[in-house]
C-alpha positions in Angstrom: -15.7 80.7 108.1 -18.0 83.9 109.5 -20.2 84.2 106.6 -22.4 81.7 107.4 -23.3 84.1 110.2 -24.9 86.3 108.3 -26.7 84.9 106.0 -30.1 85.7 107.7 -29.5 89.5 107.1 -31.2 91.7 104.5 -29.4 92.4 101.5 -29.9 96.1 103.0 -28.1 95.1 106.4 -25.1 93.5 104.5 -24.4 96.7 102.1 -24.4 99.1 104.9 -22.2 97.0 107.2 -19.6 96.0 104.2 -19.2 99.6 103.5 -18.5 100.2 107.4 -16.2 97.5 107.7 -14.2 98.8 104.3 -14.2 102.2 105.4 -12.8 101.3 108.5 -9.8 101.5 108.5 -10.1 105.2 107.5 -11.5 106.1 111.4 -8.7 103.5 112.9 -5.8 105.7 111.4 -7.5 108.5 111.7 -6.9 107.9 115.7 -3.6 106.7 115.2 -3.0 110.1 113.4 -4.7 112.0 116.6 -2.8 110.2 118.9 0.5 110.5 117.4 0.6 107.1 117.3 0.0 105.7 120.6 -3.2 103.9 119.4 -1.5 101.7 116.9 -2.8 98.6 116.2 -0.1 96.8 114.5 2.8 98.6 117.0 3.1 95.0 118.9 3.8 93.0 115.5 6.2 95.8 113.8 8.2 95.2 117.6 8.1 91.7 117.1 8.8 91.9 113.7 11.7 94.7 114.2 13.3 91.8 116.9 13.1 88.9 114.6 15.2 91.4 112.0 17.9 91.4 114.5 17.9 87.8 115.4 18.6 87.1 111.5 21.1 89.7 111.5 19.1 91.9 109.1 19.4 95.4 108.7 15.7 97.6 109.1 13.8 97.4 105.6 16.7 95.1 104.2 14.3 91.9 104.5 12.4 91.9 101.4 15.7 92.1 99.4 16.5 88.6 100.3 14.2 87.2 98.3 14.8 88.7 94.7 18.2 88.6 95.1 19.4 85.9 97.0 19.7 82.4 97.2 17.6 79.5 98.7 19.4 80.1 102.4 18.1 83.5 101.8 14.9 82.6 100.9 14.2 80.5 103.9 15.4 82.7 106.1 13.2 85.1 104.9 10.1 82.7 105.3 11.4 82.7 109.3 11.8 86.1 109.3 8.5 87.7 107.4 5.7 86.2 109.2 5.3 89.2 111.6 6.0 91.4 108.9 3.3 89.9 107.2 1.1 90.3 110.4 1.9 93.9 111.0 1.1 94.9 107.2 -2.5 93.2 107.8 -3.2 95.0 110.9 -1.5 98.6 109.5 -3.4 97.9 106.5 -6.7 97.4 108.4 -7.2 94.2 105.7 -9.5 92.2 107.2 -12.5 94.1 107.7 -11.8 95.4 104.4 -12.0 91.7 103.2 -14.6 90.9 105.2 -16.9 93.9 103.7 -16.1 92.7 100.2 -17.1 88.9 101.1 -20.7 90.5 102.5 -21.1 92.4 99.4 -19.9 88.9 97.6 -23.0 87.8 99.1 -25.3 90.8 98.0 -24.1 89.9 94.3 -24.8 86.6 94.8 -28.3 86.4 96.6 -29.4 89.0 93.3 -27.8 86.8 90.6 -25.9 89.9 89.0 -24.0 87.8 86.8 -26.4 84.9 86.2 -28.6 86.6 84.0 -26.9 90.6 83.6 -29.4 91.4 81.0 -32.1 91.4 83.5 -29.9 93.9 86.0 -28.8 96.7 83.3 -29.8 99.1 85.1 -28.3 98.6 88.1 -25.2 97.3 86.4 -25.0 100.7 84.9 -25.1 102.8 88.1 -22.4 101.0 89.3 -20.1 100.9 86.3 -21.2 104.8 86.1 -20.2 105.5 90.0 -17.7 103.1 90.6 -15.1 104.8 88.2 -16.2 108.1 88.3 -15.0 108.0 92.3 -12.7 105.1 91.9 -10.5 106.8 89.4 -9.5 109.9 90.6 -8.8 108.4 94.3 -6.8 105.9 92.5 -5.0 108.1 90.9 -4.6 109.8 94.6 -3.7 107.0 96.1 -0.5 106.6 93.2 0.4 110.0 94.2 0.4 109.8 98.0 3.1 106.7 97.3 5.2 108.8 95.1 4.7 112.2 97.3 5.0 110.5 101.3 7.8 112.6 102.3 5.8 115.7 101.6 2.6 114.4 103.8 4.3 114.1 107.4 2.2 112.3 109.6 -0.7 112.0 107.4 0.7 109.5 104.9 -0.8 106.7 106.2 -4.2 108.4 106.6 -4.3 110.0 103.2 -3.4 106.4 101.6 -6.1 104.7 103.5 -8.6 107.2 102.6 -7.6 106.9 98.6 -7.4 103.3 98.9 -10.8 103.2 100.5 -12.9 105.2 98.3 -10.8 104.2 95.0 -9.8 100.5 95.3 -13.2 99.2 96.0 -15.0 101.6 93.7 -13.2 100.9 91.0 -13.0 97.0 91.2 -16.7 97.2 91.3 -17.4 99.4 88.1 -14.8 97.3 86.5 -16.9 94.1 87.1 -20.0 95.8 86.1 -18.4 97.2 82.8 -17.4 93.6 82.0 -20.8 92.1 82.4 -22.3 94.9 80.6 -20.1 94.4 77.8 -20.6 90.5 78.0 -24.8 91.5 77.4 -23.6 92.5 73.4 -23.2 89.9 71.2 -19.4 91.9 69.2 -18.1 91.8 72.9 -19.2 88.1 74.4 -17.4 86.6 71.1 -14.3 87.8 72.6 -14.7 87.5 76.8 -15.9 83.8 76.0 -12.4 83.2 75.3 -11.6 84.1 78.7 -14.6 82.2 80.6 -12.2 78.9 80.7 -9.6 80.4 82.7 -11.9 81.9 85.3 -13.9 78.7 85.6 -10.4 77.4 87.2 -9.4 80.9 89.1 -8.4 78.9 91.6 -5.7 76.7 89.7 -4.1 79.6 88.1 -3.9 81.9 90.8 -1.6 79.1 92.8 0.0 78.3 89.6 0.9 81.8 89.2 2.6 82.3 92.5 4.6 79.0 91.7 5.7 80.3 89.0 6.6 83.2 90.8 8.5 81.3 93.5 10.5 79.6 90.6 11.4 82.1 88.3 12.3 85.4 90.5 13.3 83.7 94.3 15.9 82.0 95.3 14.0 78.8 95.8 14.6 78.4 91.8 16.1 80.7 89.1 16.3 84.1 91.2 16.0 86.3 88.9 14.4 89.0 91.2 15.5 92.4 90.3 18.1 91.4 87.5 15.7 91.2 84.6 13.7 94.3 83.3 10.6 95.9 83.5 9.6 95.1 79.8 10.6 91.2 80.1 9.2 91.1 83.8 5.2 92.1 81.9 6.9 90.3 78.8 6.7 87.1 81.3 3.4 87.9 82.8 1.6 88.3 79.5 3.1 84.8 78.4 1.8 83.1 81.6 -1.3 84.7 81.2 -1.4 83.0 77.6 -0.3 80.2 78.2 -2.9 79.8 80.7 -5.6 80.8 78.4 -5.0 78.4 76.5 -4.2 75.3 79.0 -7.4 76.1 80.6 -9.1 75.8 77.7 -7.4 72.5 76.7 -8.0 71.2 80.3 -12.0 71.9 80.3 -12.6 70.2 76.9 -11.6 67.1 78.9 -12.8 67.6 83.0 -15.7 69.2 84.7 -13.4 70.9 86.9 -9.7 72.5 87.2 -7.5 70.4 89.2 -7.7 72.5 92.7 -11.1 73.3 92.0 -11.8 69.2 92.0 -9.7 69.2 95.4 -11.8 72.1 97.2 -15.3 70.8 95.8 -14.7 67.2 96.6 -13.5 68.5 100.0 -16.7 71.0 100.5 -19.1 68.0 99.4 -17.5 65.6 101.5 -17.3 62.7 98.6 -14.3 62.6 95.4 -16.2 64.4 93.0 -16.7 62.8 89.4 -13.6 64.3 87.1 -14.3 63.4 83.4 -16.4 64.5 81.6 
């Protein structure tokens, strides 16, 4: 909805404000650090949240159990009782500028063509691939350890998380992207991310399709398996969705233009139902 704002900025004006939008959060708990946390912006929402807790009769922290291991009464209660939960991690979290810088630099990719033609922006594909995991990685790897070690880091917990999650997440994500179109300008390595090109041509589809499956197989709106099966057969699972979509995709293409959501949001963008079959 607020991109179209910017689309008379120079690709110069859209990098520097999408990596002061993702850093961000960094300054806002930074503050919220300083002031012992009397500048909090998502104070309000945990209250509201904390209230809604006892309304349900839930015990602090207890909410998120009900959905692994409970039952569809569970499950819907949770659905009542989450939404400000959800609200105060997006506000603690400082996710939407961070989203918003990544849309802007969404643009920047797009306005240059990075992935239409990659040959013709080696370079620059290599400079990011280069920088994005040299810094991604080792705040990465921070940001694990500030999870594993927050009892050690009073106070600052927050802060050092945002500061790894800023300079690694993003860093990273990009050098991964630029790694893969690198590796899709050699022939050895495009015969085998081809293979893969159906699946993202319906991201849309499978992502959805992925959280239904989700809701069905480990909440109490279907099978509720939550916590009770292991780690092995919980990645077991996801590797055999993530086949099994592979393959459907692939299947589904040979016949239609477009995955099915993908019809649905490009018939809805256009204004007109979009032809289907090939």
């Amino acid at each position: 909805m607020l991109l179209p704002l910017f689309r008379k900025f120079s690709d110069r004006a859209l990098i520097i404000l999408a990596a002061a939008l993702i850093l961000s959060p960094i300054a806002i708990d930074a503050v919220t650090v300083l002031t012992k946390g009397a500048f909090d912006p998502a104070a309000g929402a945990h209250a509201i949240a904390l209230a809604g807790d006892k309304e349900l009769n839930v015990p602090e922290g207890a909410i998120n159990s009900m959905v692994p291991n409970g039952g569809l009464q569970e499950f819907n209660a949770y659905m009542r009782g989450a939404w400000w939960w959800r609200v105060e991690h997006l506000l603690a979290t400082g996710r939407l500028p961070k989203v918003m810088g990544l849309f802007l630099l969404g643009l920047v990719v797009s306005r240059k063509k990075l992935f239409v033609d990659p040959p013709a922006h080696r370079t620059l594909l290599r400079r990011v691939c280069i920088v994005g995991i040299t810094l991604g990685l080792p705040f990465s790897t921070l940001l694990w350890w500030s999870g594993e070690h927050m009892e050690h880091l009073p106070h600052t917990e927050g802060l050092v998380g945002t500061v790894a999650y800023a300079l690694g997440v993003v860093p990273l994500a990009l050098g991964f992207a630029s790694g893969f179109a690198l590796l899709w300008i050699g022939d050895r390595w495009r015969h085998v991310l081809v293979r893969l090109a159906p699946m993202g041509r319906m991201a849309l589809t499978n992502y959805l399709m992925q959280t239904f499956i989700g809701l069905v197989l480990f909440t109490g709106m279907g099978f509720g398996w939550g916590t009770r099966v292991s780690a092995i057969t919980f990645e077991g699972i996801a590797v055999g969705v993530f086949l099994l979509q592979l393959v459907w995709s692939a299947w589904w293409l040979k016949r239609f233009r477009f995955g099915p959501m993908e019809w649905v949001w490009r018939s809805l963008t256009y204004g007109k139902v979009m032809a289907m079959r090939k």
